[in-house]
Chimera marker file (.cmm) of the C-alpha trace (Angstrom):
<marker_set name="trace">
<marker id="1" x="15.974" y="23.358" z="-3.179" r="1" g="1" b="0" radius="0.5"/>
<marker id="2" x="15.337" y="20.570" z="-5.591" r="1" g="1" b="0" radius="0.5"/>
<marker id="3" x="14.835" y="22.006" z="-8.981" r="1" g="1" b="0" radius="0.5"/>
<marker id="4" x="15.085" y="21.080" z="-12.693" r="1" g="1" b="0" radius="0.5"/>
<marker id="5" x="18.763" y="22.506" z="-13.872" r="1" g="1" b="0" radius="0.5"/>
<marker id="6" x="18.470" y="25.196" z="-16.321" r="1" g="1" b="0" radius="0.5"/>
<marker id="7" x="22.040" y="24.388" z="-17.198" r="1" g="1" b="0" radius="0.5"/>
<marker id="8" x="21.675" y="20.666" z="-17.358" r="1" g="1" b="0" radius="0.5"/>
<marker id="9" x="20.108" y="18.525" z="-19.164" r="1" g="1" b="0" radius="0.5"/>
<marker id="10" x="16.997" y="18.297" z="-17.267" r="1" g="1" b="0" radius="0.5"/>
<marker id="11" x="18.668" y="17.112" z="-14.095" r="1" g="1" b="0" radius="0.5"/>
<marker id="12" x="17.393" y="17.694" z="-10.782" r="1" g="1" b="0" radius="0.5"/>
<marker id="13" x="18.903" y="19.295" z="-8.039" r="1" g="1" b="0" radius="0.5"/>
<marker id="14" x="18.438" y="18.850" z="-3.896" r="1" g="1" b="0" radius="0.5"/>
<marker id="15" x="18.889" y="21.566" z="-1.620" r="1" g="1" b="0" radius="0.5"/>
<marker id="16" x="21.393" y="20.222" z="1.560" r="1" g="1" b="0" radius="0.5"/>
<marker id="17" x="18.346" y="20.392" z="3.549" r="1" g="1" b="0" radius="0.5"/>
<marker id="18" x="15.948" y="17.399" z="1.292" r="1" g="1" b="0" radius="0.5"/>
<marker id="19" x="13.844" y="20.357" z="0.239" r="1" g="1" b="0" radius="0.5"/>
<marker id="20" x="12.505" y="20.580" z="-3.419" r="1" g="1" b="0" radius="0.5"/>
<marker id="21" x="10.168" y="23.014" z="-5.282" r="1" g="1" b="0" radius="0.5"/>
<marker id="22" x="6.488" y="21.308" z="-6.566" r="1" g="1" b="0" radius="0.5"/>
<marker id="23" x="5.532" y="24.032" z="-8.926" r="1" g="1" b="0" radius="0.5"/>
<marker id="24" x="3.492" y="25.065" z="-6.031" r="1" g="1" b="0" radius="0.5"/>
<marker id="25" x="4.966" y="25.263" z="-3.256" r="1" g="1" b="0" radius="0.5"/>
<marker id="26" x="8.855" y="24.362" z="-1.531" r="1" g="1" b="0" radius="0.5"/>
<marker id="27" x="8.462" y="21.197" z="0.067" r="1" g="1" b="0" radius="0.5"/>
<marker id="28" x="10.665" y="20.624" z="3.193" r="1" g="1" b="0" radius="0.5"/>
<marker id="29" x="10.495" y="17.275" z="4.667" r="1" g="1" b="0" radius="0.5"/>
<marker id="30" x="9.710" y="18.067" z="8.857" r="1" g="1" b="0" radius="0.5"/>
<marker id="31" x="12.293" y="16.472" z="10.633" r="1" g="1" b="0" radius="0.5"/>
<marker id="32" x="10.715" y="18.174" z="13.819" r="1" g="1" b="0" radius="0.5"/>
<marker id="33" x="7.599" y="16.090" z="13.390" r="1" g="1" b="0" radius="0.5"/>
<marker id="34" x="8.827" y="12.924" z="13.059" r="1" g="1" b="0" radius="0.5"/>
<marker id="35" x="10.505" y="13.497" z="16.154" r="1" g="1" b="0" radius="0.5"/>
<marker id="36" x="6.991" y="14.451" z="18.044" r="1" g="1" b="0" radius="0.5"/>
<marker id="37" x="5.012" y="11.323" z="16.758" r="1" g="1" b="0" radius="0.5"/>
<marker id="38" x="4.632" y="7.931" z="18.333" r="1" g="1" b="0" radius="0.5"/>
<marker id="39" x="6.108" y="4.987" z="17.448" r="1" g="1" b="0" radius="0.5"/>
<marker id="40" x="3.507" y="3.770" z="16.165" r="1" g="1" b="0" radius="0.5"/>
<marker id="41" x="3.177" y="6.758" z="13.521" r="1" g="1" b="0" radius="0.5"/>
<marker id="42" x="6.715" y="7.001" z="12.728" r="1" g="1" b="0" radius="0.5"/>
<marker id="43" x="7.066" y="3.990" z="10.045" r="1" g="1" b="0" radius="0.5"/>
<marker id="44" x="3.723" y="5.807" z="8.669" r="1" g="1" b="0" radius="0.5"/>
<marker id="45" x="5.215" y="9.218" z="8.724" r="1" g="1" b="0" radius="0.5"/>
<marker id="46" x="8.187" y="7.511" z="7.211" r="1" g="1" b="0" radius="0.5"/>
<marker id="47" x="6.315" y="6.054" z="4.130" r="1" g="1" b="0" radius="0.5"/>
<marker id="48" x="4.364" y="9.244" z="3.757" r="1" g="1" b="0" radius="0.5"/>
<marker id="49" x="7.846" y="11.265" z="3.163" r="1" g="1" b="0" radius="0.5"/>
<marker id="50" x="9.101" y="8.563" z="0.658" r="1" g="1" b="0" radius="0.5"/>
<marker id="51" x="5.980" y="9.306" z="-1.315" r="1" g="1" b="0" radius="0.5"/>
<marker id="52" x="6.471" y="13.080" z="-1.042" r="1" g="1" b="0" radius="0.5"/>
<marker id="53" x="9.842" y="12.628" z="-1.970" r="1" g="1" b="0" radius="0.5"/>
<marker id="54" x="9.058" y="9.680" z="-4.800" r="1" g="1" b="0" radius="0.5"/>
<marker id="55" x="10.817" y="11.376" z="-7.802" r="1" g="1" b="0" radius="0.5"/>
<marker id="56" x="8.513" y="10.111" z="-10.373" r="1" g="1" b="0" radius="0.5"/>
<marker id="57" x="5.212" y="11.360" z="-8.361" r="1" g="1" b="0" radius="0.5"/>
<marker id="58" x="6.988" y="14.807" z="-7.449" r="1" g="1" b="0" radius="0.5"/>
<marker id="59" x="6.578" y="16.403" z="-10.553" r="1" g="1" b="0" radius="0.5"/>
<marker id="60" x="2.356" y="15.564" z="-10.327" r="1" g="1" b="0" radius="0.5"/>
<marker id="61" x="1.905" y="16.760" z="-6.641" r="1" g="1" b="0" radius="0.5"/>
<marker id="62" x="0.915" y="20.429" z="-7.085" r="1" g="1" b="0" radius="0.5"/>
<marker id="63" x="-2.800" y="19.439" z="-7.622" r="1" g="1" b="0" radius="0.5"/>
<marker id="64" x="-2.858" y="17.485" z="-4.572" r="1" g="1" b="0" radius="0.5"/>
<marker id="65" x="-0.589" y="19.559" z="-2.105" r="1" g="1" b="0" radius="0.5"/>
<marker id="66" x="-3.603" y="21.369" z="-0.520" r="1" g="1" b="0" radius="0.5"/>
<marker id="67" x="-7.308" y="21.141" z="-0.183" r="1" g="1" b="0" radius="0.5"/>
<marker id="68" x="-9.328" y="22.320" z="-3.488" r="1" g="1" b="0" radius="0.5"/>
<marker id="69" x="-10.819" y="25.254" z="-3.772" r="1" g="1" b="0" radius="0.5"/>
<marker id="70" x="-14.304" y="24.994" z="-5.174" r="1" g="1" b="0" radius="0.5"/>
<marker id="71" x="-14.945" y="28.676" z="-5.432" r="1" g="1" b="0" radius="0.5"/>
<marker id="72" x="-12.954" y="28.262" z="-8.732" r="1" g="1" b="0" radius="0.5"/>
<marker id="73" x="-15.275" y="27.833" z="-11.714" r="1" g="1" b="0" radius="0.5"/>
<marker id="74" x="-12.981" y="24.531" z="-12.774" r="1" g="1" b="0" radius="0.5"/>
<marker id="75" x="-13.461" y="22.668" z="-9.096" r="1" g="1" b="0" radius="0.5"/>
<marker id="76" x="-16.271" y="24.126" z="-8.161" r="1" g="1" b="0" radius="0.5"/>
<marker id="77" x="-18.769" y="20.804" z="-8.376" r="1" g="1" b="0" radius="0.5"/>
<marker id="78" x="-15.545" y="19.039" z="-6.795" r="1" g="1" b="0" radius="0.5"/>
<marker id="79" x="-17.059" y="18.585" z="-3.334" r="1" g="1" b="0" radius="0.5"/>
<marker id="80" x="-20.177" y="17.112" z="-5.112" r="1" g="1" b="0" radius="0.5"/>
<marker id="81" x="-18.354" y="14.003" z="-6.677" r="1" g="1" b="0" radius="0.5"/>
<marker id="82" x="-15.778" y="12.966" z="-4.334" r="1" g="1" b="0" radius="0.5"/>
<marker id="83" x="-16.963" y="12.240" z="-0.946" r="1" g="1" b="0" radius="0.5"/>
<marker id="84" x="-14.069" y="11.988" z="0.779" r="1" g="1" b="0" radius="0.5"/>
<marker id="85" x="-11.764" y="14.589" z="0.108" r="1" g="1" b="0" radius="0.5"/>
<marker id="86" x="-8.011" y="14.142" z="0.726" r="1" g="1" b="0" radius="0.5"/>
<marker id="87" x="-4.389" y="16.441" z="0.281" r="1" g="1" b="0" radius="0.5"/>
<marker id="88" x="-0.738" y="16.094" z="1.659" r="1" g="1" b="0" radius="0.5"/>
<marker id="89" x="-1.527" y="19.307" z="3.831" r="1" g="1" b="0" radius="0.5"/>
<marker id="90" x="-3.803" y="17.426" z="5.305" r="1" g="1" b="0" radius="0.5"/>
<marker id="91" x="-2.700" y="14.927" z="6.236" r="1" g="1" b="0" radius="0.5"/>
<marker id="92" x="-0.107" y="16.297" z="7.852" r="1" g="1" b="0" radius="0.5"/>
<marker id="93" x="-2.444" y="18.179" z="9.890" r="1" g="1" b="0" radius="0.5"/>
<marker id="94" x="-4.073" y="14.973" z="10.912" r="1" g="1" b="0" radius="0.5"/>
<marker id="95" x="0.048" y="13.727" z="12.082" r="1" g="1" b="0" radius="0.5"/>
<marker id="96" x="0.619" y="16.790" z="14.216" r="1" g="1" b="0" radius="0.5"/>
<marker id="97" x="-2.601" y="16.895" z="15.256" r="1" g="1" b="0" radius="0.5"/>
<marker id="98" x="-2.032" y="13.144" z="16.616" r="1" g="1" b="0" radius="0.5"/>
<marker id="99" x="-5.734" y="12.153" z="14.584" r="1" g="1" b="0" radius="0.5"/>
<marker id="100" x="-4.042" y="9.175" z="13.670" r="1" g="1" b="0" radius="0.5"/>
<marker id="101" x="-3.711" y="6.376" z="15.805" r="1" g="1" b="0" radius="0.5"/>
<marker id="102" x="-1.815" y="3.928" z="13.052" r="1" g="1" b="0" radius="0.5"/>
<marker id="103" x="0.305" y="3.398" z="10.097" r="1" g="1" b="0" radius="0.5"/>
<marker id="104" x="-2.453" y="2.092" z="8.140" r="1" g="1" b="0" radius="0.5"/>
<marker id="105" x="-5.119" y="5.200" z="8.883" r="1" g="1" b="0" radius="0.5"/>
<marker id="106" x="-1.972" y="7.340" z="7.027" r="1" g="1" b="0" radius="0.5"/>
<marker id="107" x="-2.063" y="4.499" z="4.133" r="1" g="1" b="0" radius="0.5"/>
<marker id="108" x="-5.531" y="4.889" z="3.715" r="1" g="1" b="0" radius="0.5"/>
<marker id="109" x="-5.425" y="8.575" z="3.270" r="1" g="1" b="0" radius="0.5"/>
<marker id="110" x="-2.488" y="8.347" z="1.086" r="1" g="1" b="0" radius="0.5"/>
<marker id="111" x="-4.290" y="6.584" z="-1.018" r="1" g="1" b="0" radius="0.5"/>
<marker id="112" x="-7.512" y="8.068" z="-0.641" r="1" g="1" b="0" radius="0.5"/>
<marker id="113" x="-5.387" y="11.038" z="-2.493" r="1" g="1" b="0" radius="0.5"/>
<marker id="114" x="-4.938" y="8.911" z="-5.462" r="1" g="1" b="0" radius="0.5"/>
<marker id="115" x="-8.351" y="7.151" z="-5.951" r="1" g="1" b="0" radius="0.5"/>
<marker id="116" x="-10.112" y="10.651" z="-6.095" r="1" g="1" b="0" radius="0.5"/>
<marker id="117" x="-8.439" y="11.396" z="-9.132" r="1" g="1" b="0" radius="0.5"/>
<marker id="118" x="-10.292" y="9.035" z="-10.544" r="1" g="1" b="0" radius="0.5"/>
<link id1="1" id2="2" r="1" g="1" b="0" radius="0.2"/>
<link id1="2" id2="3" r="1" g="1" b="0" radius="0.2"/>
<link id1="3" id2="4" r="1" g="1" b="0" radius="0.2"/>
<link id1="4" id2="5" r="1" g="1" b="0" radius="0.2"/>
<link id1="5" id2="6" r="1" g="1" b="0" radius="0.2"/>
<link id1="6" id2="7" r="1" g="1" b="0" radius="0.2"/>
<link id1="7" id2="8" r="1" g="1" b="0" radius="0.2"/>
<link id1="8" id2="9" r="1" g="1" b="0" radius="0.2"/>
<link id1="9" id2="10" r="1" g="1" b="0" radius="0.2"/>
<link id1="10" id2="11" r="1" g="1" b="0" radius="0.2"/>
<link id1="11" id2="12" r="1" g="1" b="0" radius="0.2"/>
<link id1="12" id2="13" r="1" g="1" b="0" radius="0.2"/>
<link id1="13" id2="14" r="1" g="1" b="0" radius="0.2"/>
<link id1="14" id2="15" r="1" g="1" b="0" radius="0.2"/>
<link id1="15" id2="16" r="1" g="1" b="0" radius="0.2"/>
<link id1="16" id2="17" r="1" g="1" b="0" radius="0.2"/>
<link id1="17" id2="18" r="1" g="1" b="0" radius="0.2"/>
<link id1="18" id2="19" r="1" g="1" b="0" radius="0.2"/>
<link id1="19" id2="20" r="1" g="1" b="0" radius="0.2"/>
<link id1="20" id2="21" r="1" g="1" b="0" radius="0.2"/>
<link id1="21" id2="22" r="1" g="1" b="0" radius="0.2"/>
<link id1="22" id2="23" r="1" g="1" b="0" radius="0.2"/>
<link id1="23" id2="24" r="1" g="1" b="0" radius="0.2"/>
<link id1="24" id2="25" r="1" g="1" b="0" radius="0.2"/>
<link id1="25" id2="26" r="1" g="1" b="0" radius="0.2"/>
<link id1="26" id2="27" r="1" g="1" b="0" radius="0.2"/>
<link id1="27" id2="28" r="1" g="1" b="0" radius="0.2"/>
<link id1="28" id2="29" r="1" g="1" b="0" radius="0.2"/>
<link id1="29" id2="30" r="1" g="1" b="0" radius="0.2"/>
<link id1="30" id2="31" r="1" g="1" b="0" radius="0.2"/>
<link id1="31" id2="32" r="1" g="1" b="0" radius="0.2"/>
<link id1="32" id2="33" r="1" g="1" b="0" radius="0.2"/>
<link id1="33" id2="34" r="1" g="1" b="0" radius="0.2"/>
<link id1="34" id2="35" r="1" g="1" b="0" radius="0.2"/>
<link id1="35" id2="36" r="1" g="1" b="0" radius="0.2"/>
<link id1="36" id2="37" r="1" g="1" b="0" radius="0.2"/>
<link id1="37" id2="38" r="1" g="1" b="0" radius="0.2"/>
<link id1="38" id2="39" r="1" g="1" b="0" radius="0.2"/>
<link id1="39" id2="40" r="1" g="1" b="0" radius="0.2"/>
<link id1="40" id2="41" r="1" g="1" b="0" radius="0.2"/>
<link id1="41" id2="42" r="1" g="1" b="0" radius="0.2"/>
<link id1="42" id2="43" r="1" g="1" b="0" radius="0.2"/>
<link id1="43" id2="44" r="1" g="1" b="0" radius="0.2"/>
<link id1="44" id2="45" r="1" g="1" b="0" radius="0.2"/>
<link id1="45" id2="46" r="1" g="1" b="0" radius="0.2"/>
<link id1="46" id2="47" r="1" g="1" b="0" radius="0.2"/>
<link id1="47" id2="48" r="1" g="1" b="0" radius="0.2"/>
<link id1="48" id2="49" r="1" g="1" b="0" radius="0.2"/>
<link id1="49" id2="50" r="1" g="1" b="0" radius="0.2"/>
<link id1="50" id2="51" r="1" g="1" b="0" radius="0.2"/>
<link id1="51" id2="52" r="1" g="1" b="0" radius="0.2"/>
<link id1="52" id2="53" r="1" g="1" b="0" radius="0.2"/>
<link id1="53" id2="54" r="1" g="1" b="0" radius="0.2"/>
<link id1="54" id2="55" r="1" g="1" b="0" radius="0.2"/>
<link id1="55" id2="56" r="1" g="1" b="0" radius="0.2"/>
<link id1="56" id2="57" r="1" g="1" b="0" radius="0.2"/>
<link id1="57" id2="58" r="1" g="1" b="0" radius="0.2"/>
<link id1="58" id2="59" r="1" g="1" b="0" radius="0.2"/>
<link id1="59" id2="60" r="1" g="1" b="0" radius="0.2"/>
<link id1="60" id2="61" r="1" g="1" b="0" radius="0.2"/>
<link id1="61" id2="62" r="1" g="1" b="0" radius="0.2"/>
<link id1="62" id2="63" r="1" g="1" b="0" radius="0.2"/>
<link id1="63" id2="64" r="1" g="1" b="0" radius="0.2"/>
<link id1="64" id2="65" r="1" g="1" b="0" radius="0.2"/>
<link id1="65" id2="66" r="1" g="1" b="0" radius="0.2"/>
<link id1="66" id2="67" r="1" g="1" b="0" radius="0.2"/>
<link id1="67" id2="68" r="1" g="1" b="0" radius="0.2"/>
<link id1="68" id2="69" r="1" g="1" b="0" radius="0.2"/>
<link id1="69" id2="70" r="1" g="1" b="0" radius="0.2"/>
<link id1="70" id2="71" r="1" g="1" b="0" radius="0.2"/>
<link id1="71" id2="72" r="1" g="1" b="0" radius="0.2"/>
<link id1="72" id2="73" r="1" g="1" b="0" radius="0.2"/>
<link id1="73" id2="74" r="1" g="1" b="0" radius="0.2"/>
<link id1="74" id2="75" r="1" g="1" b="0" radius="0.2"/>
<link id1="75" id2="76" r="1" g="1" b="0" radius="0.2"/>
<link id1="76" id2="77" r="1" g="1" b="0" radius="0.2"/>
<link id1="77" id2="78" r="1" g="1" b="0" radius="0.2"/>
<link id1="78" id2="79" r="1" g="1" b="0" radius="0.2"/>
<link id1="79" id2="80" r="1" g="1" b="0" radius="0.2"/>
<link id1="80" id2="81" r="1" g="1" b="0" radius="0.2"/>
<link id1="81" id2="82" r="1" g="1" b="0" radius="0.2"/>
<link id1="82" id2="83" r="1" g="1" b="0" radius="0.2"/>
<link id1="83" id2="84" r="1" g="1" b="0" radius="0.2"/>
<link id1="84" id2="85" r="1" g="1" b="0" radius="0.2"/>
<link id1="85" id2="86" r="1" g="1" b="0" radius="0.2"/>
<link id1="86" id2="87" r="1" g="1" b="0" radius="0.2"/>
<link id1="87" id2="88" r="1" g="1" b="0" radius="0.2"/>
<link id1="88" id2="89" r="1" g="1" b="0" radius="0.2"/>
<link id1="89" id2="90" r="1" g="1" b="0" radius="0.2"/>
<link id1="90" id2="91" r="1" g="1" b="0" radius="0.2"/>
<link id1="91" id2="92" r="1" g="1" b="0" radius="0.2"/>
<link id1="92" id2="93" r="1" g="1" b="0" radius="0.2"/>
<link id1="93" id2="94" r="1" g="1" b="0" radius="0.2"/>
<link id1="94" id2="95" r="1" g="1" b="0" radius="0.2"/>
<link id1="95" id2="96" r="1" g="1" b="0" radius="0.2"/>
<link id1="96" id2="97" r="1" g="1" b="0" radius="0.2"/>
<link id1="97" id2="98" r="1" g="1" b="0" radius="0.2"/>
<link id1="98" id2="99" r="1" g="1" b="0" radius="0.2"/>
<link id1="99" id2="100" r="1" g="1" b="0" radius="0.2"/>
<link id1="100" id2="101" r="1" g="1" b="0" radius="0.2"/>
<link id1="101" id2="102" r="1" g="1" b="0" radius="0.2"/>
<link id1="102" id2="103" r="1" g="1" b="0" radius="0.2"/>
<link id1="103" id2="104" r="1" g="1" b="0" radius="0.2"/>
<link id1="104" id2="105" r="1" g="1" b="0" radius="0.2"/>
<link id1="105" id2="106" r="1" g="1" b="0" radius="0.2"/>
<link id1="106" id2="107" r="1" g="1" b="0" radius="0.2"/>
<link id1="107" id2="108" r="1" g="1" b="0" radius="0.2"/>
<link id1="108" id2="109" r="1" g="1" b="0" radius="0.2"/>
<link id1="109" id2="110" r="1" g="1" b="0" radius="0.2"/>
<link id1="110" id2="111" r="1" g="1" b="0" radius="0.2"/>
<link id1="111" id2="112" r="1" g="1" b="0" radius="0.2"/>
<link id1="112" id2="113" r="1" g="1" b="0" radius="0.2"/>
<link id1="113" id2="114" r="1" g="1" b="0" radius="0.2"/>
<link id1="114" id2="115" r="1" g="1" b="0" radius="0.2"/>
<link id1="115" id2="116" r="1" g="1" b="0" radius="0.2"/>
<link id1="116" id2="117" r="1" g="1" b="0" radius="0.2"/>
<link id1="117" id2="118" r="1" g="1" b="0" radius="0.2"/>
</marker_set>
């Protein structure tokens, strides 16, 4: 698991298996899948890890890891204002699920993810 180093100077640490903990949940990258998908979804599966595992974006994921729940009093207009909604979990749903046809449908949910926060 890939965590901040209480005995280190902030330094992160990788489990053997690529693993690392959001602040919400341990994130294992699924070896298994990438083996299941098409050829045509594997360069998209491919980007979609290196943004999972992009060590500057890591640290922000937790909000975006699953889908929102608007029965909290903080989200709960959420579904309101963005039309579109859009998590990692689900989109790789949508990969085993074989909803996607291409690399760019996974691009444009990727970042779908990032223009709802704004």
């Amino acid at each position: 698991v890939k965590r901040k180093s209480e005995a280190s100077d902030g330094e992160e640490e990788e489990g053997s298996d690529g693993s690392y903990e959001t602040g919400v949940a341990k994130y294992s990258p699924d070896n298994s899948l990438l083996s299941t998908l098409p050829q045509s979804l594997q360069t998209g599966y491919k980007f979609y890890t290196q943004v999972r595992n992009d060590p500057v974006l890591k640290a922000d994921l937790g909000p975006f890891l699953y889908p929102v729940d608007s029965s909290q009093r903080a989200t709960k207009d959420y579904y309101l204002k963005i039309e579109k909604p859009m998590c990692f979990t689900r989109i790789e749903e949508k990969m085993a699920n074989l909803d996607y046809y291409s690399t760019p449908e996974i691009v444009t949910d990727l970042r779908l993810i990032f223009e709802n926060c704004y």
